[in-house]
C-alpha positions in Angstrom: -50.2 -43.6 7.2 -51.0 -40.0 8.2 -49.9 -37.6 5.9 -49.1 -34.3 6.6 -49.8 -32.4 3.0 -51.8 -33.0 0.4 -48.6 -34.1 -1.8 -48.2 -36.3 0.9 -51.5 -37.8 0.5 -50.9 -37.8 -2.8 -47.8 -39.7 -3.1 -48.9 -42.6 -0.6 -52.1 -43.2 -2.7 -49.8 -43.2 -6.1 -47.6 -45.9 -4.0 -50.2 -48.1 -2.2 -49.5 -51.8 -2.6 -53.5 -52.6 -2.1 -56.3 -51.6 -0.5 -56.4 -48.2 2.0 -59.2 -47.4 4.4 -59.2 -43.5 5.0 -60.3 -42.8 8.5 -60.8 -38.7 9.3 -62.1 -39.2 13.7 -63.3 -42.8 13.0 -66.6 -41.8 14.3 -68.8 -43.5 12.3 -67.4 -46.9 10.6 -70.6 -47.7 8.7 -69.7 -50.6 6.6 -66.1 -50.7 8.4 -63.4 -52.5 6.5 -61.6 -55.5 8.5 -57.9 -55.9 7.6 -56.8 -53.0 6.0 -54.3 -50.5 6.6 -55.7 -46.8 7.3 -54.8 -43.3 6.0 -55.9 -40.9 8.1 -56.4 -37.2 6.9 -56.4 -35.6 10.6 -52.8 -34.1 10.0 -54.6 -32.1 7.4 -56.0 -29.4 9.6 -56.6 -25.5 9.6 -58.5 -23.0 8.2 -57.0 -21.2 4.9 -59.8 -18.8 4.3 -62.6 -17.4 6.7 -64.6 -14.2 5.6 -67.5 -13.8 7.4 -68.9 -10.8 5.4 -69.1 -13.5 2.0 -70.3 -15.7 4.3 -67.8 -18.2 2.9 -65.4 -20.8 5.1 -62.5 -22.9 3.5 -61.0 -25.5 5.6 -58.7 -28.5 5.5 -60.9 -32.1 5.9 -58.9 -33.2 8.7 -59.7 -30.3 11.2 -62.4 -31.3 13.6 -65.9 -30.2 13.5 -65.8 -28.8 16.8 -62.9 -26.0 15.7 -64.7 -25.1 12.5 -67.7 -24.5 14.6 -66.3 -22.7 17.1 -64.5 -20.6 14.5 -67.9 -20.0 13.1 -69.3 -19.2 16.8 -66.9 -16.7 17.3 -68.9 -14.4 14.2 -72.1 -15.4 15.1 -72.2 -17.7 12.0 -73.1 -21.9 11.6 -73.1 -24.6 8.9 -76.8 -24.3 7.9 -77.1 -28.2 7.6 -76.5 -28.7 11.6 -73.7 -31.6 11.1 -74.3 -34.2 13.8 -71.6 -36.1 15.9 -72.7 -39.8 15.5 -70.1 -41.1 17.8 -72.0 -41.3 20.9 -75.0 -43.8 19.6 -72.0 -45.6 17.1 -69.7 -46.4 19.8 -67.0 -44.6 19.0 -64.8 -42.4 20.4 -62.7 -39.4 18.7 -63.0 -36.5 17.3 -65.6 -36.0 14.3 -63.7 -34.3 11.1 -65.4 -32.0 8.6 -64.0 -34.2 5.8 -65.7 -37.0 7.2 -68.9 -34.6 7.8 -68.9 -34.5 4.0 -68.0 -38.0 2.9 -70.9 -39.2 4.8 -73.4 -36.0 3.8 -74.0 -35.8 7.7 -76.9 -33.7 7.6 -79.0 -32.5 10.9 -82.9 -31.9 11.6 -82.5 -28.3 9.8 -82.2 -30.3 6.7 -85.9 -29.6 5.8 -85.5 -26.0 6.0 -81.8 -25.5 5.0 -80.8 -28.3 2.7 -78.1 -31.2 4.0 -74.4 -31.0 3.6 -74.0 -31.1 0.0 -76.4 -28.4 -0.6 -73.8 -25.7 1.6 -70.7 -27.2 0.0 -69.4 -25.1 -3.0 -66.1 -26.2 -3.5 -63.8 -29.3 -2.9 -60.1 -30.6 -3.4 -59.4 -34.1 -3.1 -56.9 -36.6 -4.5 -58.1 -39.6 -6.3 -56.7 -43.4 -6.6 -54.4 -42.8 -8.9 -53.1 -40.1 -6.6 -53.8 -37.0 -8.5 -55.4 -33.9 -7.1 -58.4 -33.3 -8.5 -60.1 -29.4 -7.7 -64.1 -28.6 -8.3 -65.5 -25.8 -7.4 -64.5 -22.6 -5.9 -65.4 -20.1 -2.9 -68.1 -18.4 -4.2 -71.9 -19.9 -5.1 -71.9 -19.2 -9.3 -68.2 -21.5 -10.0 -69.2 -24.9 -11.3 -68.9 -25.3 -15.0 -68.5 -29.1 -16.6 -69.1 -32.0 -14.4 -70.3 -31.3 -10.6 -67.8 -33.2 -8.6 -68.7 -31.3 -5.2 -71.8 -32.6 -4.8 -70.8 -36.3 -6.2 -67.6 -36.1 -3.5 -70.5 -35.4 -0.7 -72.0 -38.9 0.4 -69.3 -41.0 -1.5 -68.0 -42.6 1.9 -64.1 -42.2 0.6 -64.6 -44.5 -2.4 -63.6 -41.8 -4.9 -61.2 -39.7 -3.5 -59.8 -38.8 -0.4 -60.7 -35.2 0.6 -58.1 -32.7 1.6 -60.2 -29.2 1.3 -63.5 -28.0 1.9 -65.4 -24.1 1.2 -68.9 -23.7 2.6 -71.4 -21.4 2.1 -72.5 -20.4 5.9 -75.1 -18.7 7.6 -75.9 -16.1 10.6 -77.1 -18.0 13.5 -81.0 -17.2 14.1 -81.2 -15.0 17.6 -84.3 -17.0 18.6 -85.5 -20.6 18.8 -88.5 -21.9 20.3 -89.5 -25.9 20.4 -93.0 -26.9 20.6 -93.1 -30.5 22.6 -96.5 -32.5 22.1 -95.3 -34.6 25.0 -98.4 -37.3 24.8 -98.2 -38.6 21.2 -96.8 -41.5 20.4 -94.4 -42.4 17.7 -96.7 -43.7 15.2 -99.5 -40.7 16.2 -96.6 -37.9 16.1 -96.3 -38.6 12.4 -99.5 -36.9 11.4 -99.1 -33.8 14.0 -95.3 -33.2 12.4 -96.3 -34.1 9.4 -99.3 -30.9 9.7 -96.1 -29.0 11.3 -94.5 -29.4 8.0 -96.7 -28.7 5.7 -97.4 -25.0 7.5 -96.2 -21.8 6.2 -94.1 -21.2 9.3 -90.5 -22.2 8.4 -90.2 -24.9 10.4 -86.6 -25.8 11.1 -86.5 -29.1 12.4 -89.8 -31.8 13.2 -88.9 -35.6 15.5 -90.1 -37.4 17.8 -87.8 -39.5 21.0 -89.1 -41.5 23.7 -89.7 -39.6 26.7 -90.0 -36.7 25.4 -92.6 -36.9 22.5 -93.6 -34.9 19.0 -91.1 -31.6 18.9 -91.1 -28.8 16.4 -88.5 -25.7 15.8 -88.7 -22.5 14.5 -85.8 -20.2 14.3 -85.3 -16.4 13.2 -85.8 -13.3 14.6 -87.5 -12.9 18.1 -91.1 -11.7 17.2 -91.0 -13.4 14.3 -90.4 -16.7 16.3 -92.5 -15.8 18.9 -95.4 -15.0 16.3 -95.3 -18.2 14.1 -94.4 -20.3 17.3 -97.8 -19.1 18.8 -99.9 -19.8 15.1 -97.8 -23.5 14.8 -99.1 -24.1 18.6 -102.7 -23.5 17.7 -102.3 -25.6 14.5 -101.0 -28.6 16.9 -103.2 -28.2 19.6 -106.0 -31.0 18.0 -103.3 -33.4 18.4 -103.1 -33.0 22.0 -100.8 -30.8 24.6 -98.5 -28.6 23.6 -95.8 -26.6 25.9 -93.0 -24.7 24.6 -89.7 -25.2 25.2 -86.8 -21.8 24.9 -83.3 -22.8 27.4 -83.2 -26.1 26.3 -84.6 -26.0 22.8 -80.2 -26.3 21.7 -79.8 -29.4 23.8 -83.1 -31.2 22.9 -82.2 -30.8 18.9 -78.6 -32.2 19.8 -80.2 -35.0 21.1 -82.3 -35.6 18.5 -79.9 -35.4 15.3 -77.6 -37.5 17.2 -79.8 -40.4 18.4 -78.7 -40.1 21.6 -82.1 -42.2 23.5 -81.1 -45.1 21.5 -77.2 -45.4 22.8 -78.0 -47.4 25.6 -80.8 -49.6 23.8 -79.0 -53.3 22.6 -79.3 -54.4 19.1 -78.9 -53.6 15.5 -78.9 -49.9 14.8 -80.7 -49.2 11.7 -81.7 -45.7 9.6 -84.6 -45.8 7.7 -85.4 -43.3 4.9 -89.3 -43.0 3.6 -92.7 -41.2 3.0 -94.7 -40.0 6.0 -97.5 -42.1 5.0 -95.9 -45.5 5.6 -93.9 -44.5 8.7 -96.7 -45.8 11.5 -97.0 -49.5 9.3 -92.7 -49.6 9.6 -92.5 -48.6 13.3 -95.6 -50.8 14.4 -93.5 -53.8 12.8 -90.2 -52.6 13.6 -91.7 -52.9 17.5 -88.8 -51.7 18.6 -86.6 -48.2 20.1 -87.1 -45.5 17.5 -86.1 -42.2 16.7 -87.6 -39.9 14.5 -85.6 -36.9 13.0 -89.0 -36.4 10.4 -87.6 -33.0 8.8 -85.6 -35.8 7.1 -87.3 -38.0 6.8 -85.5 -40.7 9.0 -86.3 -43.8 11.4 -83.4 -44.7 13.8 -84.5 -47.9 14.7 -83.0 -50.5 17.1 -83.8 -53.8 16.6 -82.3 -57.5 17.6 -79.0 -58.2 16.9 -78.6 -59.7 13.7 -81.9 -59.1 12.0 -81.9 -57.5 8.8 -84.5 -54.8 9.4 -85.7 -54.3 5.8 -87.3 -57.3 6.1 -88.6 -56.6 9.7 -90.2 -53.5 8.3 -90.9 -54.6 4.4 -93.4 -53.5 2.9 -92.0 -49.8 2.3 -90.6 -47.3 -0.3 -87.3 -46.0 0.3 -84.0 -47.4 1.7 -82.6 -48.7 4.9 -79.0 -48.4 6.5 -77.6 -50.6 8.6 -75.1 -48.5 11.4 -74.5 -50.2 14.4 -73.9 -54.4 14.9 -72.7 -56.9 13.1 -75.9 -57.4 11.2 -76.6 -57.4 7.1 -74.2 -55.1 5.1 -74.2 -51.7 5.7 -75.9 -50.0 2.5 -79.0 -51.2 1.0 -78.9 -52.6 -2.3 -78.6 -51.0 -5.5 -81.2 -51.0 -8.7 -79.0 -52.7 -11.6 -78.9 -48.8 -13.3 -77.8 -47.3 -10.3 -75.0 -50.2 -9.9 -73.8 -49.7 -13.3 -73.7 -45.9 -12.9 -71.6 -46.6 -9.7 -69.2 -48.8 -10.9 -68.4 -46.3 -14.2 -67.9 -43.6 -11.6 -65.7 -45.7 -9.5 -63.6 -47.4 -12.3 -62.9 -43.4 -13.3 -62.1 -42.0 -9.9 -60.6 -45.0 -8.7 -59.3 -47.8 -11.3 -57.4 -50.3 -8.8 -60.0 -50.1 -6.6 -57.8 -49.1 -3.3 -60.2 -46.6 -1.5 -62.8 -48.1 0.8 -63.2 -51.4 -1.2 -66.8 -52.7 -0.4 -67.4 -50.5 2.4 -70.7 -49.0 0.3 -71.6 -52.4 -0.9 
């Protein structure tokens, strides 16, 4: 099914016989549902309202991230939570969707500095399993009254509604980046040096680590002011060991980063790991495997051997693990009873037959 309109969409939920799996590019089937038929959403495409002087974007969730940020580009404007294309590392081919940006709360390094996905999203439409059309939100920042359904729609994975439109708060994109590379430390050691990045008053926009390429932290923002706090972060990180700044390919580098792209090639389970700075050398040491760190939030991408259920691998630790890549354990980790209850109460409201997504966040 691919409808073209939102009544469209609307009507082939209200008729659906069973189960639906709603696919936007198919880029990233965590916890991918065998068997089912898809709806796709990329017939929903366009942009009905641009205005760069609000600094406000509304789009349809099937048009591709790369047209809504080359729509952006064109004013000298970004999504402040630097979406990433997972497709590469998953396995996947097609075209990443800006619905599916926001059903999976794809958020890049800049998340430390400003906020992930949900936090620029300020309005959504989206049609629920019993095939109405539900609207929250608006195109402007002070428009939620009642029950804040944007923010719940963002990270849902399609198992409450299927999204048809989008508004964004966006933001000028900084004239100047610099990237400081600590090219020496080591996984585990780069923890402590970006840990000291973070903590620093300089407004640092992004903090990882990759193999063969070491400890890297951003700054962003006006020239001097870049070039002032990227000389005061550089002294700061200079008792952890070298440091050489990087300008030209500071865009690439960060691309490479947010997207996991050293672990692509590497065999095994993919995993993501999300917890405090202060157990992240105990879980890589175990781990012992291909990481990447994207530490502005607070992530491990792990690779580890097929079929191994990492959590254990890495226990003990606070925080959560996802599986992404391999036919290993299920995708999400499991819930505390609370949290299940609280799910299912949202799901049996948003979705009583249980059509969208069955399972694929259990």
């Amino acid at each position: 099914m691919r409808p073209e309109t939102e009544a469209q969409l609307a009507e082939a939920i209200r008729d659906a016989a069973g189960p639906i799996r709603v696919v936007g590019g198919d880029t990233r089937p965590v916890g991918r549902i065998a068997g089912v038929p898809a709806l796709e959403t990329g017939a929903l495409r366009g942009v009905v309202l641009y205005e760069p002087a609000a600094l406000t974007l509304v789009v349809r969730a099937g048009t591709t991230l790369a047209e809504v940020e080359a729509v952006l580009a064109a004013e000298g404007q970004r999504l402040p939570f630097e979406p990433m294309r997972w497709g590469s590392v998953l396995g996947t081919a097609g075209e990443s969707t800006i619905g599916g940006v926001v059903a999976a709360n794809v958020s890049g390094p800049r998340r430390v500095q400003a906020g992930a996905c949900r936090d620029s999203l300020i309005g959504v439409r989206f049609v629920d399993g019993t095939g109405a059309v539900v609207k929250n939100g608006g195109r402007v920042m002070k428009n939620v009254t009642g029950y804040d359904l944007v923010k719940l729609m963002a990270g849902s994975w399609g198992t409450l509604g299927v999204l048809t439109e989008l508004a964004f708060k966006v933001l000028p994109k900084a004239p100047a980046e610099v990237t400081l590379v600590l090219p020496d430390l080591g996984a585990g050691a780069a923890v402590a040096a970006l840990s000291a990045a973070l903590g620093s008053p300089y407004d640092v926009t992004g903090a990882g680590w990759m193999p063969g390429v070491g400890a890297v932290v951003r700054v962003e923002g006006l020239n001097d002011s870049v070039t002032y706090r990227a000389g005061k972060l550089a002294a700061l990180l200079a008792r952890f060991g070298e440091v050489r700044e990087e300008r030209a390919g500071s865009p690439a580098l960060w691309q490479s980063l947010g997207e996991a792209a050293p672990l692509k090639s590497q065999t095994g389970d993919l995993w993501r790991f999300s917890l405090k700075p202060s157990e992240a050398p105990g879980v890589i040491a175990r781990l012992a495997g291909p990481v990447v760190l994207d530490w502005g939030g607070g992530l491990i991408w792990a690779v580890v051997p097929e079929g191994c259920d990492a959590r254990t691998l890495a226990a003990p630790f606070s925080g959560h693990a996802t599986w992404m890549r391999g036919p290993g354990a299920g995708a999400f980790a499991p819930e505390a009873a609370p949290v299940v209850a609280l799910s299912a109460g949202l799901r049996a409201r948003f979705d009583p037959r249980g059509i969208l997504n069955p399972g694929r966040m259990g």
